[in-house]
C-alpha positions in Angstrom: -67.7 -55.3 82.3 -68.8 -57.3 79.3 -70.9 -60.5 79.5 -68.1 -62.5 79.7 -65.6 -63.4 82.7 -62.2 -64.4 83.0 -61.9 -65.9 86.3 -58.7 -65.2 88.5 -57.0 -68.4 88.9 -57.4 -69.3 84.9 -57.8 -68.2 81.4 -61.4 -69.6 81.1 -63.8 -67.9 79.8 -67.2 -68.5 80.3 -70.4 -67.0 79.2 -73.6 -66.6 80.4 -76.1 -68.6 78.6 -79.8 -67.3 77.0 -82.8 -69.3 77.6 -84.1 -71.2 75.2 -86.6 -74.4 76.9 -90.0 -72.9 77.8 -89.3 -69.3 77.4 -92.3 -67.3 78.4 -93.6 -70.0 80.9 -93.6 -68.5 84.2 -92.9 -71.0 87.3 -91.7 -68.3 89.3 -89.8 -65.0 89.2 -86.1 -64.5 90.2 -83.1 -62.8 89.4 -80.8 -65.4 91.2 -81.1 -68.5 89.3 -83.4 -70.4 86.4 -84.0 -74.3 86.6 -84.3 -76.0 83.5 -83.5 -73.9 80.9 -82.2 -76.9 78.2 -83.2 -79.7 80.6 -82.1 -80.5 83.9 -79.5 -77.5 84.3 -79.5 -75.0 86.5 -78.1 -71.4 85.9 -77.3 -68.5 88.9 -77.3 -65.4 87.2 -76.9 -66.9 83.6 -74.2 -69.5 84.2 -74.5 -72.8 84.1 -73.4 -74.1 87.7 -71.2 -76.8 86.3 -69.4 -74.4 85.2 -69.6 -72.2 88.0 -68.5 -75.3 90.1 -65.6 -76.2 88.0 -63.9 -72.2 87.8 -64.9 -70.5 90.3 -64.2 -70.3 94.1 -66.9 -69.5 97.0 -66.4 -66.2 97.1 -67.0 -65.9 92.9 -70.5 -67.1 93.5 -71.4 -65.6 96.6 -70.4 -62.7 94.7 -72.3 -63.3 91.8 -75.7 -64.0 93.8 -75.1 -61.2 96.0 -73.8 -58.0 93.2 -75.2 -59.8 90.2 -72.4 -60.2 88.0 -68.7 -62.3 88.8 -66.0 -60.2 90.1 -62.8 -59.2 88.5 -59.9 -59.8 90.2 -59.3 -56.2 92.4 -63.0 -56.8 93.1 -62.3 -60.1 94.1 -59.9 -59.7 96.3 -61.3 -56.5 97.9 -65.0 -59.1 98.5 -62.5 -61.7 99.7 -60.8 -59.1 102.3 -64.1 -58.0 103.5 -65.1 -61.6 104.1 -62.2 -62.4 106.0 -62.7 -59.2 108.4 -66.1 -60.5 108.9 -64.9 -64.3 110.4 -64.2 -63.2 113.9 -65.8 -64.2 116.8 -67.3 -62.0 119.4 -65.6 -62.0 122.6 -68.2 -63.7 125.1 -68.9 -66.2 122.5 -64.7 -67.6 122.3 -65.5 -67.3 126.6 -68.2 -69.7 126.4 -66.3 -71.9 123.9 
């Protein structure tokens, strides 16, 4: 997959962006998500979450945090199936309810 994403319900394309503010200043290490980068932005993963919060669903981003990269569309709906499967509750908890 290249470092660009078409998302499933559109023909957007976004990118992930490079760091440009205070490049080499260490404030903490993390793979998940950079504050600050050109001001008061913050990125998961190298996208800007405006972005993020404007094309993408839930499951996009959780996906994103969780495999590091945004999913295409047949891993999409595979993540989204598995999430689904996963909603259930247990048995002596719907007794209690």
């Amino acid at each position: 997959m290249s470092d660009t994403t078409i998302l499933q319900n559109s023909t957007h394309v976004i990118k992930p962006k490079k760091s440009v503010a205070l490049s080499g200043v260490p404030a903490g290490n993390t793979a998940l998500c950079i504050v600050g980068k050109s001001g008061n932005d913050l990125h998961y993963r190298g996208y800007d979450i405006l972005d993020l919060a404007e094309h993408c669903e839930f499951e996009e981003v959780a996906h994103l945090l969780i495999h590091g990269k945004l999913p295409t569309r047949d891993e999409l709906a595979a993540y989204k199936t598995k999430l689904k499967a996963l909603r259930g509750l247990p048995a002596n908890v719907r007794t209690v309810l």
